[in-house]
LOVO-734926 format. One line per 4 residues: number of its first residue (from 1); for each residue y, x, z of C-alpha. Coordinates in steps of 0.001 Angstrom, whole numbers, plus 500000, padded with zeros to 6 digits. Each point is the difference from the previous one (the first is absolute). Layout:
N
NUM = Y/X/Z ~ ...
# end
This chain:
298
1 = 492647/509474/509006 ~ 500309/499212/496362 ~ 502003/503263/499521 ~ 498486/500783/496082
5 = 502469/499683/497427 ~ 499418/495987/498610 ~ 501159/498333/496187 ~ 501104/497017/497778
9 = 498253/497898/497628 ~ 499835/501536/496955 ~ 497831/497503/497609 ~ 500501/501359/496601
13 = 501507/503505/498511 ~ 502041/499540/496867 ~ 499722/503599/498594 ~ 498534/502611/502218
17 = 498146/500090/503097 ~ 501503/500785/503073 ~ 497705/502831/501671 ~ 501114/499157/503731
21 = 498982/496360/499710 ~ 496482/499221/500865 ~ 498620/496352/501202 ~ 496958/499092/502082
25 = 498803/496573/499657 ~ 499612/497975/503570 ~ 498545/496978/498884 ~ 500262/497857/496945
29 = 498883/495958/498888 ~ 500980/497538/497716 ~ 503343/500209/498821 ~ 500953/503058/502869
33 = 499794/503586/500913 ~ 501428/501873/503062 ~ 500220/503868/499230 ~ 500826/503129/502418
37 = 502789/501642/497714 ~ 501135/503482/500692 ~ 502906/502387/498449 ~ 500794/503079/500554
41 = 502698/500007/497741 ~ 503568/501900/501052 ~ 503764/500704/498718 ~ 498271/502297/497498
45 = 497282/497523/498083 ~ 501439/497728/497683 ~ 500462/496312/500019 ~ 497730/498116/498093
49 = 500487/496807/498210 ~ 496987/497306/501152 ~ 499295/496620/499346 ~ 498517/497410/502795
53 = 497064/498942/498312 ~ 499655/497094/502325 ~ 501639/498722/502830 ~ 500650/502565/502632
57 = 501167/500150/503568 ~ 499406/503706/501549 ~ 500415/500342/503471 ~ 501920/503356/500689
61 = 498068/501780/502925 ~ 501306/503262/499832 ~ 502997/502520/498294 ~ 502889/498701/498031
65 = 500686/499276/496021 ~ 502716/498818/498008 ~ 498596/496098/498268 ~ 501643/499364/496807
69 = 499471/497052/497436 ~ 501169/497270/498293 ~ 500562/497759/503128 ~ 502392/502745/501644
73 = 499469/503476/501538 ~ 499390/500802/504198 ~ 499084/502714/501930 ~ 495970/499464/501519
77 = 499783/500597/503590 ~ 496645/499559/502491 ~ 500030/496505/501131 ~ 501211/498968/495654
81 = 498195/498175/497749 ~ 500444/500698/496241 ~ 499699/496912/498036 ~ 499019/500122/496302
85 = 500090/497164/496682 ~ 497189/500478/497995 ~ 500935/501322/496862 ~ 503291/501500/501673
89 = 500491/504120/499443 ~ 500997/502161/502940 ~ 500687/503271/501297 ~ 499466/501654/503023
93 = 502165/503021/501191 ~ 499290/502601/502763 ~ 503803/502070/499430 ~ 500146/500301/503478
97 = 496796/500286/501932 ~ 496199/500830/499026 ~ 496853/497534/500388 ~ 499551/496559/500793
101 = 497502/497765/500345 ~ 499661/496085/499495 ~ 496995/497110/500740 ~ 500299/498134/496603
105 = 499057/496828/499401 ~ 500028/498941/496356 ~ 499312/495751/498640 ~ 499102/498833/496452
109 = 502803/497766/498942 ~ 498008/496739/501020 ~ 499160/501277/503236 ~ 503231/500860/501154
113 = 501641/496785/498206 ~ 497315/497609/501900 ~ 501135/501798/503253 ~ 503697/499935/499441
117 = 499755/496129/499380 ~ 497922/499228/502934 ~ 502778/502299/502174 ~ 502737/498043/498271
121 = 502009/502646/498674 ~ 500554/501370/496528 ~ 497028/501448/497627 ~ 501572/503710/499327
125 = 502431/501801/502318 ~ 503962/500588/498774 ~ 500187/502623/502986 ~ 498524/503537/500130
129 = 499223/500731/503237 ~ 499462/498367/503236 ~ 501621/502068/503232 ~ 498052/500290/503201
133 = 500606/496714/501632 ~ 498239/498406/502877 ~ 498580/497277/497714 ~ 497690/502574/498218
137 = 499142/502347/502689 ~ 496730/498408/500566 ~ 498862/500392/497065 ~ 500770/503607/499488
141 = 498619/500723/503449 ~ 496597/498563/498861 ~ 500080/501949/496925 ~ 500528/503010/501455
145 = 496966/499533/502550 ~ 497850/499012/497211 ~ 500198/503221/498057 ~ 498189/501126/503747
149 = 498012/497202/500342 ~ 497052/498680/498009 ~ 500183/496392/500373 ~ 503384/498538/499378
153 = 499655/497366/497291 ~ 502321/501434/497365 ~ 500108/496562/497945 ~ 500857/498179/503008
157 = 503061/502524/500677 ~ 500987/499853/496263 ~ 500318/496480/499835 ~ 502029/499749/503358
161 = 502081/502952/498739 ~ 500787/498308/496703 ~ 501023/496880/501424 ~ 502520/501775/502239
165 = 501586/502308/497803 ~ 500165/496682/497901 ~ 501927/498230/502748 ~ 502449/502849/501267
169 = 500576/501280/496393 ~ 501346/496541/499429 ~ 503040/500335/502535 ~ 500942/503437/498838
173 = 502799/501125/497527 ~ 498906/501647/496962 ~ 502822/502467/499751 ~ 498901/503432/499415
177 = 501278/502889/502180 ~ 502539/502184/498964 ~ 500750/502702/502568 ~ 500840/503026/498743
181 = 497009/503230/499083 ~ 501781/501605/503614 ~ 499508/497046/502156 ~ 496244/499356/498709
185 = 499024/503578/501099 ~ 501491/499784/503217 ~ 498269/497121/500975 ~ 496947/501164/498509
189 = 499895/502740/502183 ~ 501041/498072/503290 ~ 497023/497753/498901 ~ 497632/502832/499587
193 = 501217/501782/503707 ~ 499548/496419/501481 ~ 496504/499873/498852 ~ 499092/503641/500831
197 = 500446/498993/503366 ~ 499960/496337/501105 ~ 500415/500505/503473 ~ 503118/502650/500083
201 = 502820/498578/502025 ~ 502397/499157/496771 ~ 503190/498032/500475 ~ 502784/499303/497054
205 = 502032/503064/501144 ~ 497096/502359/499187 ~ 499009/498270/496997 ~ 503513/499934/498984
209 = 500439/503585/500521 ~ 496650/501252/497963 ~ 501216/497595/497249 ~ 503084/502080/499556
213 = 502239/496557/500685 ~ 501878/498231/502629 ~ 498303/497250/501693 ~ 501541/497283/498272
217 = 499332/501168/496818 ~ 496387/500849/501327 ~ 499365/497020/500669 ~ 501157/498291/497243
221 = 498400/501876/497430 ~ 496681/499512/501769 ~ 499885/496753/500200 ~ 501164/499441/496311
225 = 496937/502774/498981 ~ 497176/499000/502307 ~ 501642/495829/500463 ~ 499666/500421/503817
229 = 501885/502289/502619 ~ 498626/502974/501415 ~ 499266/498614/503110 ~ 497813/497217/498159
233 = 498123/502729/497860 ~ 499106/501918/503298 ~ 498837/497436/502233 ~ 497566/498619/496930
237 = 498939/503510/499205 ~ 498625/500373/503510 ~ 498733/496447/500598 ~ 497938/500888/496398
241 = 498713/502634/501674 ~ 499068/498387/503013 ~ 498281/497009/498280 ~ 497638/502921/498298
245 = 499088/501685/503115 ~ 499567/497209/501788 ~ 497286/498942/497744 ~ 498850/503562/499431
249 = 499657/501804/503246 ~ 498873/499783/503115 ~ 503344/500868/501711 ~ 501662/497805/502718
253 = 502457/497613/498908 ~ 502952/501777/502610 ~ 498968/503280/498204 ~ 500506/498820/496055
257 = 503176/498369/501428 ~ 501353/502927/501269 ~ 498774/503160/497205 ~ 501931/497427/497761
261 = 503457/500209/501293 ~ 500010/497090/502122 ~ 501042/500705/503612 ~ 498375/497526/501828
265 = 497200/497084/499504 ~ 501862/496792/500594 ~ 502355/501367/497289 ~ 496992/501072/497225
269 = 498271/496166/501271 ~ 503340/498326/499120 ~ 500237/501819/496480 ~ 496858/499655/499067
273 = 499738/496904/500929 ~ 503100/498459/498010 ~ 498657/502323/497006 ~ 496699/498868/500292
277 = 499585/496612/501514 ~ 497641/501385/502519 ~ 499528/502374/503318 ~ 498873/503451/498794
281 = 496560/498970/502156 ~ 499567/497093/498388 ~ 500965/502145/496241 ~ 497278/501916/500603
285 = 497272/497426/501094 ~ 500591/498129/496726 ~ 500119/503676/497581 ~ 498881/502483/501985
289 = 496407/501332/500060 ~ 497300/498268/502996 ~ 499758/503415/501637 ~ 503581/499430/500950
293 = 500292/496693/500762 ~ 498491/501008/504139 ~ 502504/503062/500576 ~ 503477/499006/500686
297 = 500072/496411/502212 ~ 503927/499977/499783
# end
């Protein structure tokens, strides 16, 4: 559904603008904004050196970009979340793929310090990126809707996102990746065919085979780009996708479940469920709009 090219979090340009960035405010308060960024940047546009003006966590939605800054260097995937110092410089690269798009939230210093105490966890992050991971799939599920939706309380989200990213970016190394220019544009590509079509019949030996590599080495080098394996990046791009029709059609739950690549609905009701915390019925009573809420009695 959300099949426009999405984008990072760009807060301040040291030099010259970027032409492919532009940023549409969502909401804003006291100490927080939430912008819709998109880039349209490719391998042809330069990089260009930007500085987190604030605290940022950006949401990757859609498309693929290379992260780089002081805290270490990863490739962004759908289902990441970029995290940002303020006052730290970055870069984002697009060597190997065109467009992106990111939901970014961005905290005054206080703001974000006040939450990362209450979520007891540290007040900056010494970690880049965030993979997709079943802790923050809600989150990015309800972010996506929102950009479809007019009523999702954007503070409310921020504040729940911040605390998380808080709590998982605690556990996580702070290496930076160093795969090889090669291995980052062969994944980059297996992540762009994944997303072209979430609901292809994809195993490791196909994946493998686009990627140019054997499936061990597949398979290793995926997981050490994206931190999760490509079955794990699959199944959460389709329950993503789910979560966002369920709350934005008026399609039957055994319908979503199946255009999304599952093959049956006490499979999709077990994902989704475990992702989740809830039955896709009862997902879409609590999000999903009231004309809705009478169609499917599952």
């Amino acid at each position: 559904m959300l099949e426009l090219l999405y984008g990072h979090s760009g807060d301040q340009f040291l030099g010259k603008i970027a032409p492919s960035l532009t940023s549409r405010i969502l909401a804003q308060g006291d100490g927080w904004t939430v912008a819709d960024v998109l880039c349209t940047a490719g391998p042809r546009d330069p990089a260009f050196e930007e500085r987190h003006s604030r605290f940022s966590i950006a949401l990757v939605i859609a498309g693929s970009f290379h992260y780089r800054s002081t805290t270490g260097h990863e490739l962004m995937t759908p289902g990441s979340i970029l995290l940002g110092n303020a006052g730290q410089n970055f870069e984002c690269g697009h060597e190997h793929g065109a467009g992106d798009r990111c939901v970014a939230f961005r905290f005054a210093p206080e703001y974000f310090e006040r939450i990362a105490a209450d979520a007891g966890g540290r007040p900056d992050f010494r970690v880049p990126r965030l993979p997709p991971l079943r802790a923050t799939s809600p989150v990015i599920a309800r972010a996506c809707a929102g950009l479809l939706k007019p009523d999702l309380d954007w503070e409310e989200l921020g504040i729940q996102l911040a605390a998380r990213a808080v709590q998982v970016a605690h556990g996580l190394p702070s290496n930076g990746n160093s795969a090889p220019p090669s291995a980052l544009a062969r994944v980059t590509s297996v992540v762009r065919r994944i997303e072209r079509d979430r609901g292809a019949k994809l195993n490791l030996g196909t994946l493998a085979r686009e990627a140019g590599l054997s499936r061990y080495h597949f398979l290793r080098t995926f997981q050490g780009l994206t931190g999760v394996t490509p079955h794990q990046f699959i199944l959460r791009e389709r329950l993503r996708e789910a979560a966002l029709r369920l709350v934005t059609e008026r399609a039957l739950v055994l319908d979503i479940a199946l255009d999304c690549g599952f093959g049956d609905l006490s499979n999709f009701n077990h994902a989704f469920r475990a992702e989740f915390d809830a039955s896709p019925r009862a997902y879409r009573l609590e999000y999903g709009w009231e004309r809705v809420r009478k169609l499917d009695t599952r």
